[in-house]
N, C-alpha and C positions, 0 to 999 in steps of 0.2 A: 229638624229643618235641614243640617247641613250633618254629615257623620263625614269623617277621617278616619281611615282606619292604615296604620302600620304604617304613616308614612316617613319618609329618610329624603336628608337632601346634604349634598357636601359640595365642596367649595375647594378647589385646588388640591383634592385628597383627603382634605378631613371634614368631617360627617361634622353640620350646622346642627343639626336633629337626627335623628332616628324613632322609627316602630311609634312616630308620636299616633294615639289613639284620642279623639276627641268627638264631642256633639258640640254641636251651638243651637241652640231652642229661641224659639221664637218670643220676640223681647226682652233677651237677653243682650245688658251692655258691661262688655268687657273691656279692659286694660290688658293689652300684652305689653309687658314688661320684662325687661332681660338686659344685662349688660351690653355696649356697644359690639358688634360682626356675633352677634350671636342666631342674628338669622331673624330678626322680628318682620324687617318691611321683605323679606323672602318670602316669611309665611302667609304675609297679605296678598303676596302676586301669587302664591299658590292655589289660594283659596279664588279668587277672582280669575284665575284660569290664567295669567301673564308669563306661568313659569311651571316648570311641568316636574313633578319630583320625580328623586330620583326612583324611589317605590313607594307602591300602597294605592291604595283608593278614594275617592272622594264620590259619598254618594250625596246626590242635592233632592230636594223635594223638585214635585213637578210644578215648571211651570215658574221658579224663584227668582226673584230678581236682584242683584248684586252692583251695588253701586260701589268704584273703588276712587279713593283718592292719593294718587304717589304725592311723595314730599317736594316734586320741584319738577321742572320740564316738563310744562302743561302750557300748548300756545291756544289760542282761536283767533282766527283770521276771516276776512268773507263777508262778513255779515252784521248787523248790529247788536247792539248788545243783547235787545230784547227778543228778536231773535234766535239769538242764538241760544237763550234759556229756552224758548222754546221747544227746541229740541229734545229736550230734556222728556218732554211728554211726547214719543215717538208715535206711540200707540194714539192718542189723540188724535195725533196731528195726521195718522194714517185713517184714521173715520170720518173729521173731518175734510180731507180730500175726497175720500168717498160720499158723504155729501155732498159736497160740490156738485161731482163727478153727477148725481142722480137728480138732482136737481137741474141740472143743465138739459139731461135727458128729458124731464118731466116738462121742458118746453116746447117739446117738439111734436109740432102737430100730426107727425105721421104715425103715431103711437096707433097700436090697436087698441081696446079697451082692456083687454085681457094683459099685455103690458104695462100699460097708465098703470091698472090694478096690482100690479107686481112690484114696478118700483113704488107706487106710495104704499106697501107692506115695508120694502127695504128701508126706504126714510123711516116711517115708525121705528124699527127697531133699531136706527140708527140713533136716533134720539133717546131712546131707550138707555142706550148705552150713555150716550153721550150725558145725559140727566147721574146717572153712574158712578160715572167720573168725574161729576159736577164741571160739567167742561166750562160751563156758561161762567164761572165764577174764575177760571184758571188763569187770564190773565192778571185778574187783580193779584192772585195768591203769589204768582211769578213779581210782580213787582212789591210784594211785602216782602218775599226773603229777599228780593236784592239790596232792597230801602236796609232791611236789616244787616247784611254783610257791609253795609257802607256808603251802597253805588245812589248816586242823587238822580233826580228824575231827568236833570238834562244830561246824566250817562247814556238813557236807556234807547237815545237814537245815533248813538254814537258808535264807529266801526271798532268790534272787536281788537282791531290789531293797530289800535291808538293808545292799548293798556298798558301797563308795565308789567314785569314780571309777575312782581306779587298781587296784583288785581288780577291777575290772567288766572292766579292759581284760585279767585275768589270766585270768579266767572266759573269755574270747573266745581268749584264747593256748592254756588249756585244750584246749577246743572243738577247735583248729586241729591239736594233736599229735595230741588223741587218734584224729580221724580220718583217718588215715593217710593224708592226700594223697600225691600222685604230686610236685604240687611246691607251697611253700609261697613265699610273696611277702610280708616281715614288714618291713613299715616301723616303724623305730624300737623293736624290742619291747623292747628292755633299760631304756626309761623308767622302769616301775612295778617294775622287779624290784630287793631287796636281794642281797647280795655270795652268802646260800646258795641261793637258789633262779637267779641269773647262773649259780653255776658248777652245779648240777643240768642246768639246759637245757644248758648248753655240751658237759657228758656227754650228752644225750638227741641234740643233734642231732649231734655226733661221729659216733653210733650208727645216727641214721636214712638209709636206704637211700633215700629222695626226695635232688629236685633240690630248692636254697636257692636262692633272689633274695634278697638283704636290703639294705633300706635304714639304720645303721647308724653313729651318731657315735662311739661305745666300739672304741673299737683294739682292745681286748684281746679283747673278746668275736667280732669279725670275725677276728681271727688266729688266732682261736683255731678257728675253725667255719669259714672259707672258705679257696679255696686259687687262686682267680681272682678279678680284680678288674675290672668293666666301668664306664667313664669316661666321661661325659658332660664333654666341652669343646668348647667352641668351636661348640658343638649338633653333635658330631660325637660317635659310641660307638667306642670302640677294646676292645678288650680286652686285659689284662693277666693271662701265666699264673705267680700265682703271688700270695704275702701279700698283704697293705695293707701292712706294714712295706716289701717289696720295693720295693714299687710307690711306696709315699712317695720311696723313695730314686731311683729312675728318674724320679719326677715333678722329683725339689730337681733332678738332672740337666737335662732338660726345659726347666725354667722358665730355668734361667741360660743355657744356651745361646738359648730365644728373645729376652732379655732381651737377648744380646750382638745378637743380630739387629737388634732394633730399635733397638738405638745407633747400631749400623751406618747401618741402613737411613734412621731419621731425621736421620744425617750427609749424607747421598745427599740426602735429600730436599730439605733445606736446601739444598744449595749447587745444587741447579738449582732450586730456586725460587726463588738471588739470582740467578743466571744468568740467568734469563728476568727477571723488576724492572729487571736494569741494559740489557737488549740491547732490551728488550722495542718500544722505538720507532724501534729502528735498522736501516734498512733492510737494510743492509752484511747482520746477524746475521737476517732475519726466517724462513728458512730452517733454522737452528739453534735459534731461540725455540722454531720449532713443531714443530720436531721434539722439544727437551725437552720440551715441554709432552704429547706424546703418548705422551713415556718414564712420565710423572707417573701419566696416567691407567690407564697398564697396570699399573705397580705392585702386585700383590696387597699388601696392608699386613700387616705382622707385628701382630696381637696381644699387648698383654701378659699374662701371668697376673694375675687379677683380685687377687690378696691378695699382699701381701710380707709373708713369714712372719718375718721380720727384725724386724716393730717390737717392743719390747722396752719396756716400761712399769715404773716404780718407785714403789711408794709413797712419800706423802710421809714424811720419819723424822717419831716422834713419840720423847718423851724416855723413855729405858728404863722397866721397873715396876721393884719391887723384886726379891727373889729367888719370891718366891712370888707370880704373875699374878692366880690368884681359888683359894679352896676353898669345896669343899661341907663340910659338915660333917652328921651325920645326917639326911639330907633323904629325904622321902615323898612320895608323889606319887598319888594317884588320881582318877579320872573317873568317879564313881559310883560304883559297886561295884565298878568295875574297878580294882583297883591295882598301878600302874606296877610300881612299886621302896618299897623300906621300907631307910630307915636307912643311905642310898648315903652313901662319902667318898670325896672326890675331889680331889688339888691338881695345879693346870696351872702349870707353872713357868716362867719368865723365857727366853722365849726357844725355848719345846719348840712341838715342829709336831705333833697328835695328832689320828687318824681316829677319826670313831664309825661304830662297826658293828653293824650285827647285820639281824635281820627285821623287814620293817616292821610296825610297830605295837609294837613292841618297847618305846618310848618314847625313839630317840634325838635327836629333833626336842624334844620335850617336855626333855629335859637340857640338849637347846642352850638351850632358853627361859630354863629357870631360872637356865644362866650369865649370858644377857644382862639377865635381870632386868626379863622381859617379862610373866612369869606369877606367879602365887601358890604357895605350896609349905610341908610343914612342914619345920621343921629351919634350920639357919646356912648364909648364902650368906657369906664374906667376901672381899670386893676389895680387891688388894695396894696397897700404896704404889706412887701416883701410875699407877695402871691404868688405861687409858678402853677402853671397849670399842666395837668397830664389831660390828653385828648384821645377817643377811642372811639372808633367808627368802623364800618363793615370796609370802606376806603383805605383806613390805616394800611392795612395786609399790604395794599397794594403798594407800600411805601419798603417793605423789608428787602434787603438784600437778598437775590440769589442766589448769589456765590457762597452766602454763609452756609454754616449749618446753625441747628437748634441750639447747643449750647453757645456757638460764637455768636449767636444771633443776642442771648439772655446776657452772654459777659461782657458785651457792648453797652451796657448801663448798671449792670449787677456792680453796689460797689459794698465789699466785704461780703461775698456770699461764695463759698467752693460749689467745687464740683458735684460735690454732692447734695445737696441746696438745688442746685438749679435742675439737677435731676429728677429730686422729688418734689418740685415744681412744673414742672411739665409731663411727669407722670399723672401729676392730679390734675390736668388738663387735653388728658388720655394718650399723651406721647409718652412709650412704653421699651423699654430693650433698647435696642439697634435703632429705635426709631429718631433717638435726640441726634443721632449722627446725616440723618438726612440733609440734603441741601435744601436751601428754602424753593430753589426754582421746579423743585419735580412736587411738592407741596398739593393738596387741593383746596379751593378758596376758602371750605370750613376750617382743614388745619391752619391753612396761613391767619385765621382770624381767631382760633385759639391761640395761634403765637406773639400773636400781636397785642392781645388780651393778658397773656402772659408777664410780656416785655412790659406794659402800661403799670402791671402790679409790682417790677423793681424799680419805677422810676420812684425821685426822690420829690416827692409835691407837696401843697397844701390844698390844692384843689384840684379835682379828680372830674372830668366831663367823661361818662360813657357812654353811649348809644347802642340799645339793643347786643348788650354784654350777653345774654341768655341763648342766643338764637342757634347757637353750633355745642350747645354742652349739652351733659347730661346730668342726670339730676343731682350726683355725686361732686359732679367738678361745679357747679353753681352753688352746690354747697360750700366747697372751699374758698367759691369768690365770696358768696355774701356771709361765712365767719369772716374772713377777710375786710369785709367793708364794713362789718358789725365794730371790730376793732379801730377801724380806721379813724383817727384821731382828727382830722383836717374836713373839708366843706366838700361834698357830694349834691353832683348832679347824673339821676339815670334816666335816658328816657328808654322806658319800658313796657312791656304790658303786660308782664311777669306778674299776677298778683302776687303769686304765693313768693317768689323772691324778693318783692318790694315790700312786703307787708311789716319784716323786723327791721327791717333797714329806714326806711325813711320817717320823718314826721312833719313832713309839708306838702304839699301835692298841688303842683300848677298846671292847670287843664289851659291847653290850647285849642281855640275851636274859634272859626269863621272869623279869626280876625283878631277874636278878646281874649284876653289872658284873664284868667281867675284865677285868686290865690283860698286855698285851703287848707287853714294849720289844723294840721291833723295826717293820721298815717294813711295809707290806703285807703282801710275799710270803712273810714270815717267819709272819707270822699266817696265811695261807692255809695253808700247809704247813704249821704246825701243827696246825690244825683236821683237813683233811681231803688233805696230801700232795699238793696242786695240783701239777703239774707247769707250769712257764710256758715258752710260746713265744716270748714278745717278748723283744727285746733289752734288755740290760742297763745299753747304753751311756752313758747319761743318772745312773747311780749313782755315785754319789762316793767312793772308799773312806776309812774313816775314820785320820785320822792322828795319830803320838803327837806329843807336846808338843815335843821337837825340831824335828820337820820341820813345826809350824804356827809356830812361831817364822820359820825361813826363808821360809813361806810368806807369811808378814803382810808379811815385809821384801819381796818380789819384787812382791807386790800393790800395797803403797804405791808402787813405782817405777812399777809398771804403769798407775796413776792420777795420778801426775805427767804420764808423757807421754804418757798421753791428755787430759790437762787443757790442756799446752803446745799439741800439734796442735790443739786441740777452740775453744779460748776466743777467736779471734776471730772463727770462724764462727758461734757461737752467740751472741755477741754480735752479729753483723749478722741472725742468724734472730732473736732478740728484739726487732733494732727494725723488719725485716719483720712479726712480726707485730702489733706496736702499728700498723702502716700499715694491715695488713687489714684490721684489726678497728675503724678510722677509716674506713677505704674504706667497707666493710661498713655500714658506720655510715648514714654519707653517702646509702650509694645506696636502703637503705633508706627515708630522707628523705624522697629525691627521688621513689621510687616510690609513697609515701604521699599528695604533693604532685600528682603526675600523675591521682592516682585520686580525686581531691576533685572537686565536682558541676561546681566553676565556673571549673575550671583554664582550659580553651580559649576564655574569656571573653577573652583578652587572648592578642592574636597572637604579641605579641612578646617577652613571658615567655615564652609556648609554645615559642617557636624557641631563649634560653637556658638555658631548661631542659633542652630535650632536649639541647641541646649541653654543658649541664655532666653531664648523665648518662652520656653517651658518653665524655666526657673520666675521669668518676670508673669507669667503666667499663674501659675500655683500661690505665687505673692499676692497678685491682683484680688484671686478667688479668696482666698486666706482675708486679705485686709476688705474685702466687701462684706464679708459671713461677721466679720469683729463688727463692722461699722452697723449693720443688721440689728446684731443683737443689743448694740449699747445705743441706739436709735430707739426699738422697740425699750428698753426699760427707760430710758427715757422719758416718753410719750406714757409709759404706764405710770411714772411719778406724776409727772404733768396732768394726767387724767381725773388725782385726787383732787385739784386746784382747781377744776376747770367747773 
């Protein structure tokens, strides 16, 4: 259907891809997958014709149609809504005009017969077609997949450019089903959608006979709808026949094996780079020097995998609430004449981890509010003994400083955490190098809402409100929040619609819809298969089953042994990573200084400052590198003792 041949594309000088060679066949639904700037929604505009590579070819079958959907910056305007799906059936809507058009004609008594007889030929074969296309049927079809994305019937006379963002981008997902492309290229579309209108598409595209490209952070909803997985690493495409679950398992394969590689291999490399250091001026060996030296330069070097999905993050404890976290007590809620909820009761209890759910606009962002005690409301909010609450919303962002940077922004509530702590906290939230030194104000709204997401996980709470925590990470960094929340000792509320995130984390699930609050004790999956008999594909593996009171007696006993002797192995290396990182974060300090002092108008005024400057910079420099490489390695065996426990 679609062949690729040799194509290359680079970004500021270095190559996203190259020479990628590819087919896509008809009904074929893929996952591309690849670490974050590695070019995934590039290769969607390439293919949809948005962006023009930099070499190669793109050949299409004739006559193919290609529906694309980007991740965000999709308006409509104009027109209603139902309408404006309309559109969506171009070709339709171009025959019938042309009925019309021939029909208008066919009234007109001036016709010769020989005419008359021509246009009622064109009608037939207009209907022909139009029978085809099942035109006669296409409004209903147009107002099922909208029913299904969400939109209610008194949307559907309603102007386009009344939406909000994320319904605009639903309108545009509309658009894309309704016109039956040949193959659809959807980056990101599970962002705007809640948990019932996720699993309607996940039925719709099950069903649909095009080829899928999707670009795709939601496990569930990729396991659920594709059955190949294409990998961008290394700027290299591989393909993979079969889940993301599989495929994750062949990749954890993968990485450990390259990872023994490059042990190896930087063992090798060392020992003939001291091999050449010590020979290097002796005649005897100059022949062996340069022949190492030539072994060096052939070396293809193993790559690491970019993410060690190991790091493993804890809140800090705050001191329990009492048995009851917060209750609502008859609380109302309206937005003009719009009213949320009337007369809601509600208690979150000491220690319960509970989903909200339901359709957007339902008002479950508005209930997170009122727990955190963000908004106005009628009725009793009461807060348990000794509760603090952390709150997290797409809003929060807009509350950080910009004059800070990343790590002043984290040591503004970080208490007992270094430098190096909060680094490899924001690395697992894909702030990388150079990048924790940023200031918040040059930020874009996904980083500021990973920082802020951040900053929420060193506050010191018993109860945690997040709101669509998922919606800017990647599959790696939603990993480290929900170990994170899996640990978290204190009362949890998410509103999400994350299955595959929420699925080990919660076991209560409150659906907000038209008004009623429903409670369902149970995880997820228990709630989906209530509602509407979900069947799930994904693995189970990650669930914990629940134990009686005997066997968490033995349990508690085996645990506390299990934290003794990771304490014994653990506590002298963590105490030498503790006073590595107070050296960093002096180094750090230092060079800082010294960089400050170099960049002043009148530095190279004085020769011979200039020459100790540079030389204590280099000195504090070689230190820095030096005490990062130590912290490196006693981090990494670290996490390797820790890995036995875990």
């Amino acid at each position: 259907m679609i062949d690729l041949s040799n194509i290359s594309l680079q970004f500021n000088g270095k190559y996203l891809f190259r020479d990628v060679n590819l087919r896509i066949n008809s009904g074929d639904k893929i996952s591309l997958v690849g670490a974050n700037g590695t070019g995934k929604s590039s290769f969607l505009k390439i293919i949809s014709g948005q962006l023009t590579p930099e070499s190669g070819k793109i050949n299409k079958q004739k006559n193919i149609s290609i529906g694309y959907l980007p991740q965000e910056n999709v308006t409509h305007s104009g027109s209603s809504l139902i309408e404006e799906s309309k559109t969506a059936l171009s070709t339709l809507l171009t025959i019938q005009e042309k009925e019309k058009l021939i029909t208008e004609k066919l009234n007109d008594y001036n016709l010769s017969d020989e005419e008359r007889n021509d246009f009622i030929h064109q009608l037939g074969e207009i209907h022909h077609r139009l029978d085809d296309l099942d035109a006669y049927s296409a409004e209903s079809k147009i107002k099922k997949i909208l029913a299904g994305l969400g939109f209610e019937e008194n949307d559907f006379e309603r102007l386009t450019d009344e939406f909000s963002g994320g319904w605009q981008m639903r309108i545009a997902l509309a658009k894309l089903l309704i016109s039956q492309n040949d193959l659809l290229l959807l980056d990101e579309p599970t962002n705007h959608l809640d948990i019932e209108s996720l699993n309607w598409m996940i039925n719709f595209i099950q069903n649909y006979d095009g080829a899928l490209l999707t670009v795709s952070h939601d496990k569930f909803f990729v396991n659920n709808v594709t059955d190949k997985t294409l990998e961008i690493y290394l700027s290299k495409f591989s393909m993979f026949n079969g889940k993301y679950d599989a495929y994750l398992k062949f990749k954890d394969e993968r990485d450990t094996q390259t990872e023994n590689q490059f042990t190896l291999q930087q063992k090798k490399i060392k020992e003939t780079e001291k091999f050449i250091e010590r020979f290097r001026y002796k005649t005897t060996k100059s022949k062996q020097v340069q022949s190492r030296i030539k072994q060096l330069e052939k070396i293809e070097r193993v790559e690491l995998p970019e993410f060690n999905s190991t790091i493993r993050f804890r809140f800090p404890e705050a001191p329990p609430s009492g048995r009851i976290a917060i209750e609502l007590k008859s609380i109302s809620k309206s937005f003009g004449d719009k009213k949320l909820f009337e007369k809601i009761e509600l208690i979150i209890e000491r220690g319960e981890k509970v989903a909200f759910v339901g359709p957007n606009g339902a008002g479950k962002t508005t209930l997170g509010k009122i727990l955190a005690g963000v908004i106005d409301f009628n009725g009793e909010r009461h807060i348990g003994h000794k509760t603090t609450i952390a709150y997290y919303s797409q809003d929060v962002a807009d509350n950080l400083n910009p004059m800070l940077d990343l790590i002043e922004t984290l040591e503004g509530v970080a208490e007992n955490f270094t430098i190096g702590q909060l680094r490899g906290l924001l690395g697992s939230f894909l702030f990388r190098g150079d990048d924790v030194f940023k200031k918040v104000g040059v930020l874009s709204g996904g980083e500021k809402s990973r920082l802020a997401l951040a900053k929420i996980l060193l506050t010191k709470s018993n109860l945690i409100i997040l709101d669509e925590p998922t919606n800017h990470l990647d599959v790696n960094s939603k990993l480290v929040l929900q170990n994170a929340l899996l640990d978290f000792k204190g009362s949890l509320i998410v509103v999400s619609h994350d299955i595959d995130f929420l699925r080990p984390i919660t076991g209560r699930v409150i659906e907000i819809k038209k008004g009623v609050v429903q409670n369902f004790i149970g995880g997820i999956e228990y709630y989906l298969e209530k509602i509407n008999g979900l069947n799930f594909t994904n693995s189970k593996d990650n669930l914990e089953p629940v134990k009686d009171n005997s066997s968490r007696k033995e349990q508690k006993r085996i645990e506390a042994e299990t934290r003794k002797k990771k304490f014994i192995l653990t506590k002298d290396i963590i105490k030498q990573i503790t006073q590595l990182e107070l050296q960093i974060s002096a180094l750090e300090k230092r060079q800082k200084e010294i960089e400050s002092i170099i960049s002043s108008n009148d530095f190279y005024s004085k020769p011979e400052y200039v020459k100790l400057t540079f030389s204590d910079y280099q000195q504090t420099k070689e230190q820095l590198d030096l005490a990062l490489v130590q912290w490196t390695e006693l981090t990494d065996k670290k996490q390797e003792i820790e890995k036995q426990f875990d």
